[in-house]
Each structure stands twice: as C-alpha cells, then as structure tokens.
N, C-alpha and C positions, 0 to 999 in steps of 0.2 A: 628517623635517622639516629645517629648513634654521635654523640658530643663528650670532649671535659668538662665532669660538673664538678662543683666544690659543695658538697653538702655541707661541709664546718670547712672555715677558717683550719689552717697550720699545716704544718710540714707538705713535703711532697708529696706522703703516702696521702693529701686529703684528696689530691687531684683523681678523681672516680670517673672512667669510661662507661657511658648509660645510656640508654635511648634514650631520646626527649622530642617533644611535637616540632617538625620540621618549620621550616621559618617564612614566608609569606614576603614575597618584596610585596611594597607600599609605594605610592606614589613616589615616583623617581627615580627606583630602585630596583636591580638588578639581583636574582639569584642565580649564585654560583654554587657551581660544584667543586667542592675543595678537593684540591690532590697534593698541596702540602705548605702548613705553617712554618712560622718562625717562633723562638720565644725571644720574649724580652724580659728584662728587668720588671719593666711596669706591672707583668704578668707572674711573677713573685709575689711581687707587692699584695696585689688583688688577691689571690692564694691565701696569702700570711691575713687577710682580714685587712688593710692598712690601704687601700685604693680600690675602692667600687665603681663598678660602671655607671655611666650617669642613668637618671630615671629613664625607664622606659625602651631602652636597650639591651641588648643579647645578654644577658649573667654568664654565659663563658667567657673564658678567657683568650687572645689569642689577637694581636693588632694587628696583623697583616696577612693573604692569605694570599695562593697563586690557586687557578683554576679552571675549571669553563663555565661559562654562561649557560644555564638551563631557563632560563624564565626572563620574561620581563614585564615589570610592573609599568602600571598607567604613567603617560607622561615621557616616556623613554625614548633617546632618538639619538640614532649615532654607535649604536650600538647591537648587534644582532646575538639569536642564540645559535652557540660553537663557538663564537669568538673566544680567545687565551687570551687569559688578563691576570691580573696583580691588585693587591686594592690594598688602599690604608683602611684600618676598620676600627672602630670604637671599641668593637670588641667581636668576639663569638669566631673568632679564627681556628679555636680546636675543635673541632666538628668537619662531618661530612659536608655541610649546606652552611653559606651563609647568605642574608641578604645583604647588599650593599649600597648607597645612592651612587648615582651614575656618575657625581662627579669627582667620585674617588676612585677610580677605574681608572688600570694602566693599561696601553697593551704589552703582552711580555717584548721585551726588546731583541731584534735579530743577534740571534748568535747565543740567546741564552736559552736554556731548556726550561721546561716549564716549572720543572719542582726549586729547580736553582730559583725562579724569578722571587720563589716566595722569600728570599734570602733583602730584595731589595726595598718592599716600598715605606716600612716604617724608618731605617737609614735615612733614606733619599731625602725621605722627605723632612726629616728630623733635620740632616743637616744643613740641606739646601738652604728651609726657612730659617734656621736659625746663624749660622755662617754668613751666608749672602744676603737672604731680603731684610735678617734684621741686624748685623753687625757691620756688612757691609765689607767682608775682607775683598781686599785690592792687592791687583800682583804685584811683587815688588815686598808685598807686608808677611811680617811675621802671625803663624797661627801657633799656639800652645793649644795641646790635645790631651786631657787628663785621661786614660785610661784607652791608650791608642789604640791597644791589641783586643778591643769589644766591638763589636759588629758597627756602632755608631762608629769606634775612633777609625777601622779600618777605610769605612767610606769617606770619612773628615780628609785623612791625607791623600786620599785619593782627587779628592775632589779640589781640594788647594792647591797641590802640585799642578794640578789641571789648568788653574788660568794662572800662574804663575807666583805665587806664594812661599814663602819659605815656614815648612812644618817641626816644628819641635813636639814629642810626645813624653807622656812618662807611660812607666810601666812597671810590672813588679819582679821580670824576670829577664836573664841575657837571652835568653830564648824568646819571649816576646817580642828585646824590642827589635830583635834580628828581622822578627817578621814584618816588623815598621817599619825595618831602614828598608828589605823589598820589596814595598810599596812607596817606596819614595822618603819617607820620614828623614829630615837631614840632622837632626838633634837629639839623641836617646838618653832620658834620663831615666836613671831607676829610681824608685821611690823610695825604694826601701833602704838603700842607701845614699843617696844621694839629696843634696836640697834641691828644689827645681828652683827656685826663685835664682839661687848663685850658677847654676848652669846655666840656666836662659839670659841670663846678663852674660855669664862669660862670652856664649856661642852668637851673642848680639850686638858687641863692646858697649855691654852695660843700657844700649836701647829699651831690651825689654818686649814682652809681646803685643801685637796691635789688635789682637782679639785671642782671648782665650773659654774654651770650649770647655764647661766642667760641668765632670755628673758628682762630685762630693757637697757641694752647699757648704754648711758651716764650717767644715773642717778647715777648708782652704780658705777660706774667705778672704782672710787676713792678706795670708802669702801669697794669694791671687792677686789684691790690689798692687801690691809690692814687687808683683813679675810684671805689672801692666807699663805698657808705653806711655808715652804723652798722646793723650787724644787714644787709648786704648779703649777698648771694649769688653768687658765681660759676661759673658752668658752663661747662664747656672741654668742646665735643663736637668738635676739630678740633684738629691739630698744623701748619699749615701751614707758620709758624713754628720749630717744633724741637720737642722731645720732651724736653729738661731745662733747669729754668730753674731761678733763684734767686730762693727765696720767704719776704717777710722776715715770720714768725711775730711778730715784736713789733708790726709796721701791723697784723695778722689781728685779735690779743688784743686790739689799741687797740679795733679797732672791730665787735671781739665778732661776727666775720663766715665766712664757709663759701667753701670751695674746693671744689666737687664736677666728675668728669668721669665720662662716659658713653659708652660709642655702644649701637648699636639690634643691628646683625646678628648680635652672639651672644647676645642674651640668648635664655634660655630660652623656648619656646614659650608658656609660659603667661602670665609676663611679653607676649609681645608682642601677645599675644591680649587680655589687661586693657588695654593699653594701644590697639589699634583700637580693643575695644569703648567706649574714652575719647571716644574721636575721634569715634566715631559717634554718641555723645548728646551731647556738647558742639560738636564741631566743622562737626560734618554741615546742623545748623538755620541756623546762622549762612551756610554756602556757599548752600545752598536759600534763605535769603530774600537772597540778594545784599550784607550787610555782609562776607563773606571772599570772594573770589574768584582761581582757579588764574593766574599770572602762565607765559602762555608766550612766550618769545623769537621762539624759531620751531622748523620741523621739517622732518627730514629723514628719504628712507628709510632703512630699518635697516639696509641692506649698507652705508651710507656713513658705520657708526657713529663708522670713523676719522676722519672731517671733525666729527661734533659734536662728538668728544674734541678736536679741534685749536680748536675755538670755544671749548669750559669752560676749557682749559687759556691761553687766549689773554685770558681774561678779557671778552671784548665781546660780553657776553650781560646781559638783566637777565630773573630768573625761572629758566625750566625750558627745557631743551632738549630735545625729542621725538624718540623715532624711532618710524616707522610701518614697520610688518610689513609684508611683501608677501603 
C-alpha cells in the first residue's frame, strides 16, 4: 500500500507519498480500508519532529480515518467485513490501510457520506470527553471556545448549544466568527482586537465562563483564570501558546475553580474505547437527526497532504480539512 511517510522532521514538503508494508490487525483489531482522512494540529506537530507516536505504533501520521472494514483480527465481535466506519486512531490515518482496535470504531452515522464521516471522530471525541465527561458543562452554563472556527471549536458550539449552554468563542477574523454565530455561537469575540476576558464578563454581567475550552496553554493562562466563573473549569487540550505559564493560585482559591489538561492519543485503550462508546450514545443521535453536523473546509488528495498542512498551518480554513485516499 502506499502511505504519508516523514523521512525527516520539518516543513510540509517533508510529508513524502511511498509504498510501505501493509499493516496486520492484531488481536482486537480491525483492518480498514481508508477512503479519506482528516488533519489535525497534532499531526503538524508530529511532522515538525515535536509529537511522536507512542512505541510501537503506525509512524504515519493521520488521527482519524473513514472507511470500510477488510479484515478482522482474532478476538473481534460485533463487527463484520463491508461494514462503513469512522475510527479514532493513534495514528497511520494518511494511508490507504490502517489497522485499528475495535473499540475505536464508529459506524458512519445516517445521513452522512462516508468521506464526510472522516471529518468527525477525532472532534467528537475530543470534545465530548473533555466538555462533558471531564468539565462537566450543564445547560443553562456558559462555554468559552478559544479558537471556535477549527474543526474542534466548530464541533464545541455545536455540541453545547445542543443540551442547552450558552457559547462564547474567539476568533481572528469578522468572517470566522460569522461562521460561529451560524452554528449557534452567541458571543464573538475577535482576538485580535478585542480582550476576551472584558467581553466575556460584559456578555455574562461580569459572571464569567463556567468551562472554558483552550488549545493556547501558556499564553492564556493568566487571562483564562480571570474569564473563569466561580466554581469554573478549565481545560487546556492545546499549547499553541507555550507550555509554562504563570498561574496565580490565589484568583483559582478565590473562585474555588479547576485547571485541568488532557489530550486523546496516549491514553489507554480502554479509556478511549469508553470514551467512543460516549460518543456514540450521546453524540451519534444528535449528527443523525441534523442538530450536530461535520464542518468541512474542503478536500484534497492524500499525496497532497503537504498542501492541507500548509492550509491548517496558514490558518484559512474553518472545520476539517480532508484528504481522500487514492
């Protein structure tokens, strides 16, 4: 089969289309036939030399794929091959083949095509678990959404609006966050001129947010604590920003509030298996009756993965950015 490999570290042009030995599901696990990725941020990262896949895992890059099922490994049940699925993946999503454990497997959800599904399960699942199983937003509460108009933030105010939430986002342009308020977003702030901490109190009478959603890390840190509610929550799944900041413990105790950070691709399989099977009773009804729906940019073949990385990284994208398999 034919994969994205990175022989070196750096820029777009290092992402190289190359045969490489096809991949073997293993106990558990399932082989798919890929018909089209998503990129992510994370998969930058891993590019530029700066986030490797854990040991022992695919060296492509690529956290989510849509596809069909050709194989399945010992131990598999619940599952046939033809079936149209979705999968979080550790890695190896820019390729024709990948294997995957079964209990990262979606089925694509009614109403969406198959290449779109590939737009949904690193989102889903990104914000499901971190929004709801670990910050716990409740309708009625304020979300702040750094970076609204990126495939996570579009699925964020989708999902909030959803059980009843009020969504504040920032963004860096009148044109993005157009495309936040028509997904629901009720508070737009730009970044680039605007403070978010003094908008999010105005649009709150000075409340504040009761969980906020940030991919910068250090930068925000500060001004994060200081947009926070009483009894708020913060979750850092992104360091865009830097990776050590200074955080003043006397604002936290003032308002009796949580600092948590996360990401998805190492946790444990079992963890990320509770975590789909989240997604698919909560999140899966909402895409099938049309209130959640996948935001894609647009798409490209997957030899030209270095052109979508030069898109994410260029910022003029809102949603998902596709590559289709050949």
């Amino acid at each position: 089969m034919h994969a994205i490999t990175i022989p070196e570290a750096g820029g777009p042009e290092a992402l190289v289309w190359a045969e490489v030995p096809d991949p073997v599901p293993g106990e558990g696990e399932v082989l798919v036939e890929v018909v089209a990725s998503a990129v992510n941020r994370a998969d930058v990262l891993q590019r530029q030399g700066f986030y490797n896949p854990p040991p022992g895992t695919s060296p492509h890059p690529g956290l989510e794929c849509a596809g069909r099922i050709t194989a399945l490994g010992p131990g598999v049940s619940g599952w046939s091959v033809g079936d149209e699925v979705c999968a979080l993946l550790v890695g190896g999503g820019y390729a024709q083949r990948v294997a995957v454990p079964a209990g990262q497997l979606l089925p694509v959800p009614k109403g969406v095509d198959l290449v779109t599904a590939a737009a949904l399960p690193e989102v889903a699942c990104t914000v499901w678990s971190n929004v709801f199983m670990i910050a716990h937003l409740r309708p009625g509460e304020t979300l702040l959404v750094h970076g609204g108009a990126s495939g996570i933030g579009t699925m964020a105010i989708q999902l909030a609006k959803a059980v009843g939430a009020k969504v504040a986002v920032t963004a860096g342009s009148p044109e993005k966050l157009a495309r936040c308020a028509e997904l629901g977003a009720d508070v737009l702030i730009d970044y680039r001129t605007q403070d978010f901490v003094e908008e999010l109190h105005k649009a709150t009478d000075g409340a504040g947010a009761d969980v906020i959603l940030d991919i910068m890390g250090a930068k925000y840190l500060d001004r994060n604590v200081q947009a926070l509610a009483v009894n708020g929550r913060l979750v850092v799944i992104g360091l865009q920003g830097g990776v050590k900041g200074e955080l003043n413990l006397g604002a936290l105790l003032a308002k009796r509030a949580a600092v948590m950070a996360t990401t998805l691709r190492a946790r444990p399989l079992q963890e990320k298996a509770a975590i789909v099977a989240a997604v698919r009773e909560h999140v899966w009804p909402l895409v099938e009756g049309g209130t959640v729906r996948p935001v894609v940019d647009r798409t490209l073949p997957m030899p030209e993965a270095a052109e979508a990385h030069r898109v994410l990284e260029s910022g003029a994208h809102v949603g998902k950015v596709l590559l289709i398999a050949p």
